[in-house]
N, C-alpha and C positions, 0 to 999 in steps of 0.2 A: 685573551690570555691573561692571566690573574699571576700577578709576579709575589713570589711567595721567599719568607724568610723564616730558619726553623732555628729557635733559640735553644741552644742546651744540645747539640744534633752527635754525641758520642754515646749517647743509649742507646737501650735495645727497643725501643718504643721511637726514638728517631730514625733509626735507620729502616722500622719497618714501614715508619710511613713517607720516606723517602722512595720505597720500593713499588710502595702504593703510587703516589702521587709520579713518580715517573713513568707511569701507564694513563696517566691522565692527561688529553689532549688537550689542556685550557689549562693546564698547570705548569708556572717554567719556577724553579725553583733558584732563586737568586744569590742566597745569604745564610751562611752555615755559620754558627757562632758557638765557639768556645775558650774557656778561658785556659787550650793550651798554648805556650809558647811557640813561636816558628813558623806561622801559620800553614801547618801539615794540609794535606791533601785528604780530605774524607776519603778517600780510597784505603790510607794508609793508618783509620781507626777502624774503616771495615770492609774489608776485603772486596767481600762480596759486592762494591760495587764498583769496582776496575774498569774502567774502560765505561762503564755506566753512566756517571756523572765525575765532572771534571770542574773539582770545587772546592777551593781551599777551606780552613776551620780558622776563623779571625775573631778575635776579641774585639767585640762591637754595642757602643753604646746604641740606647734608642733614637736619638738622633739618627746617624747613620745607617740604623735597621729602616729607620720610617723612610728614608732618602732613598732606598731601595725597592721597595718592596711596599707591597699593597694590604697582604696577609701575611699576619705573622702566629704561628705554631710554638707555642712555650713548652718546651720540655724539660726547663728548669727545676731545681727542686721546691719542695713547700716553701713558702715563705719569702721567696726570689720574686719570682713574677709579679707580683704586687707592687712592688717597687717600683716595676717598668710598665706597665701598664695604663699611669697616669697620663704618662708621656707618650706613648704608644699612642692613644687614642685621640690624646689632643692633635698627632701630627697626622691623622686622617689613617691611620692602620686598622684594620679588623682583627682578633686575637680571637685563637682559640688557644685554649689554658689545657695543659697536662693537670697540673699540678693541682689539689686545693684549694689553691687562695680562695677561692671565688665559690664554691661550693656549698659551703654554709650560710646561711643566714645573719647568722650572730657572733657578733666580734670574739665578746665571750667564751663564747663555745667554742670558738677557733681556738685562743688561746690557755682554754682547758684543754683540748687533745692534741695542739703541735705544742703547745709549751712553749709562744711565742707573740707578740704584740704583733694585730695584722697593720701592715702598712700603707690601707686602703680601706677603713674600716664602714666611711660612709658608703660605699659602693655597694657593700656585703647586702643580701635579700632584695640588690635590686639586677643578679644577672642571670640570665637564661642557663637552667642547667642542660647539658648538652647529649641530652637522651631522646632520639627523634622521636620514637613509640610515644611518647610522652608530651615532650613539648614540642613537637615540632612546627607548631604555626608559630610560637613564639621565638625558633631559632631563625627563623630567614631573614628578619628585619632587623636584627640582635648585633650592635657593634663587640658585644665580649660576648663570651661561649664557654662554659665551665664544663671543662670535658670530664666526662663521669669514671668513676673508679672501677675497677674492675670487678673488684668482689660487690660491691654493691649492684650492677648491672645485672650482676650473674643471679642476684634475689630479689630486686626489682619488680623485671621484666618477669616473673610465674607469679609473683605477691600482687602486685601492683593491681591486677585487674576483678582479682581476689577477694580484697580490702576492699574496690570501689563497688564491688556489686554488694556489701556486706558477709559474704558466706563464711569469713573464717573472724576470729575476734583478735584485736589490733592488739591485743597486748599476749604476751604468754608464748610470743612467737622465739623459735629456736632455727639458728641457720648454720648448719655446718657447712663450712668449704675447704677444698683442697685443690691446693694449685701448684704448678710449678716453678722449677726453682726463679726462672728470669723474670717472676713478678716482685721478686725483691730486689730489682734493679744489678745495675754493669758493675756496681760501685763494691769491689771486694767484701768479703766480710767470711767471717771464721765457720758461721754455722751454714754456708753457703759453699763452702770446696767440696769437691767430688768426694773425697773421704771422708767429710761429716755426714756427710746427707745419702750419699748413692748407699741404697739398701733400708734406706730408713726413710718412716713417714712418724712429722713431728707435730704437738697443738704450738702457738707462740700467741704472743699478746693478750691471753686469754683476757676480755672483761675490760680488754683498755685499748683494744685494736681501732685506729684513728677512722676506720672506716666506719663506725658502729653512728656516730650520728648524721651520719649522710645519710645511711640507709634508713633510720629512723626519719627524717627531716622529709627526704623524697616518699617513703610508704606515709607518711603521715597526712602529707597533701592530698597522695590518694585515696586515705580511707576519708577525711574530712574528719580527722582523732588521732589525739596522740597515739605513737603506736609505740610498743617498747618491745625488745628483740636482744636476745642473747645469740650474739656471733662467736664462733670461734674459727679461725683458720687454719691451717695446717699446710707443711709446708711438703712436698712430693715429689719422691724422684726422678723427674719429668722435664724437660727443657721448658714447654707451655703447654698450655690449657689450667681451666676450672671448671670441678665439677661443684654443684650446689646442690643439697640437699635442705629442704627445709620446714620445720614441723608446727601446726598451729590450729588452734580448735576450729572447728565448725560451727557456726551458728544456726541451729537448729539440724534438720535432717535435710543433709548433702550427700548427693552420692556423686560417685566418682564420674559417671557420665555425664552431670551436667558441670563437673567443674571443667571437661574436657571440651565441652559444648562452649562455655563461656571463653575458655584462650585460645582454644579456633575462633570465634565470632571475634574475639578481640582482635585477631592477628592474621586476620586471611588478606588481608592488603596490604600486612607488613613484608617487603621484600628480605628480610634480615634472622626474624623470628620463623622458627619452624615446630612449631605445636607436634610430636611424633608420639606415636602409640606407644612403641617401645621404651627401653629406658634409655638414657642417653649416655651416650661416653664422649671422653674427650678428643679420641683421636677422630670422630665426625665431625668435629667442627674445625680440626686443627687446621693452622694456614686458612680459615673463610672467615667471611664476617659474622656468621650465622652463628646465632644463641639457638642451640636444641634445648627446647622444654616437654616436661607432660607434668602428670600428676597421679597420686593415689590416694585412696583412704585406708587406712592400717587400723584394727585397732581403736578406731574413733577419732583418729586423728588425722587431719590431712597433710599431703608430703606433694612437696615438688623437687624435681630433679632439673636442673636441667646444667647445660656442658658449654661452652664457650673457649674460646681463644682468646688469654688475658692480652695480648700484647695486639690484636687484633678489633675485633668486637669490643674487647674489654678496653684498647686505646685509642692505636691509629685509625682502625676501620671506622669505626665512631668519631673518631674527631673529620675522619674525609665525608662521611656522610654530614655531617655538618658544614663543612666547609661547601659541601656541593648547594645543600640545602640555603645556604646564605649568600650563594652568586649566580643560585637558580639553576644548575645543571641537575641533570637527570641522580636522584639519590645515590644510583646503584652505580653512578660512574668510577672507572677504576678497581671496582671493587668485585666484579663476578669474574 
């Protein structure tokens, strides 16, 4: 039994992997941390888990996280978890990361797109990003775990194998996504109430969206070249999911069957990934761990679709397949 501590556990990305992880027979979940006063009863920030688990919300340094607990799940925001994490590791804790910090490579560049000095800097380009399809030989042994972003996951997983076979060209690439609204988090905000948004599908971040060099950084590994990618996201009036559309030349003559050939061959052992004929929507994935992809050619230009559940596949599903993956239990534990 792996005694587990979830920092930040009043989001929508904590509680669903509390939901997760309370289906899990080797998982006892020990340590809820938040910085509200009184220390409330997680029941009583989310309902839905009454009678579930029966576990107060305390403000707790790493010290007394690590005193507990063996694995710890940061659902902190940017910029937090770096802080703790030095300390986390030195007192023998395993960390999987919500957050950023740990995601990029370069201090720099961190501090170009959160707008912030990272607090962990020699660390950065040395921790396992936490995309199993990917790197999963490198997540099992991996004391830190940088759990991947949702919209980058969503373009990734159809690009990634793309890039590495060379058939489409790394630069020129265009990825539009739409998601809904609980991927901008629990934390109030204006353009996020049901009468901004319900009836309306909006772009935001255009061209400065934090997500844009992750996804650059992780396609970049795969092609073995820089690859440059214009993201835009949009926001939809939908509790979760994303769907991902994504547009990018062909190198030389490609046709649609063997790109369909190459992400079945890619993905036929992936239990997570479902290659489908059809085009994908989001309510197929909604509630699974399951990324739905295909592909087409339009036009001269190649397109992938594929559908996910941001707060699932795109967080907790993906951070539990990690977690399994790094204490050696069955991938798919919890999670079918």
């Amino acid at each position: 039994m792996v005694r587990i501590a979830i920092l930040g556990a009043t989001g929508y990305t904590a509680v669903e992997l509390i939901k997760i992880l309370l289906r899990h027979d080797e998982a006892e979940i020990v340590a809820l941390t938040s910085r509200q006063e009184g220390c409330p009863p997680i029941a009583s920030v989310h309902p839905s888990l009454h009678s579930r688990l029966d576990l107060p919300l305390e403000n707790l340094g790493p010290a007394e996280v690590a005193s507990r607990a063996q694995c710890v799940f940061s659902c902190l925001p940017h910029g937090v978890t770096a802080s703790l994490v030095p300390h986390l590791l030195e007192a023998g804790c395993r960390v999987i990361d919500f957050s950023a910090d740990y995601r990029l490579d370069s201090p720099e560049v961190f501090a170009q797109w959160y707008g912030q000095k990272h607090a962990d800097p020699e660390r950065l380009g040395k921790v396992v990003y936490g995309l199993p399809e990917l790197f999963r030989s490198q997540i099992i042994d991996a004391p830190l775990v940088a759990n991947p972003g949702c919209y980058p996951t969503s373009a990734i997983l159809p690009l990634a194998p793309l890039l590495r076979a060379g058939l489409i060209e790394p630069t020129d690439i265009i990825i539009d996504s739409k998601s809904g609204v609980s991927g901008a988090g629990r934390t109030p905000k204006l353009t996020n109430m049901y009468t901004e948004c319900n009836e309306s599908i909006s772009a935001y971040n255009i061209g400065r969206h934090r997500h844009t060099p992750e996804i650059e950084q992780i396609l970049g590994t795969a092609a073995g070249a820089k690859v440059e990618v214009i993201f835009t996201p949009h926001l939809t009036p939908m509790d979760r999911g994303i769907l991902t559309t994504t547009y990018s030349r062909p190198v030389g003559n490609v046709s649609e069957e063997q790109l369909l050939d190459l992400l079945r061959e890619t993905y036929a052992e992936e239990p997570f990934v479902r290659v489908v004929d059809h085009l994908p929507a989001t309510k197929d994935s909604v509630d699974t761990n399951f990324c739905d992809l295909t592909a087409r050619i339009v036009r001269g230009r190649v397109l992938t679709i594929s559908a996910l559940d941001n707060l699932v596949k795109g967080a907790s599903g993906a951070a539990a397949q990690n977690f399994n993956l790094m204490y050696g239990f069955a991938e798919t534990t919890a999670l079918e």
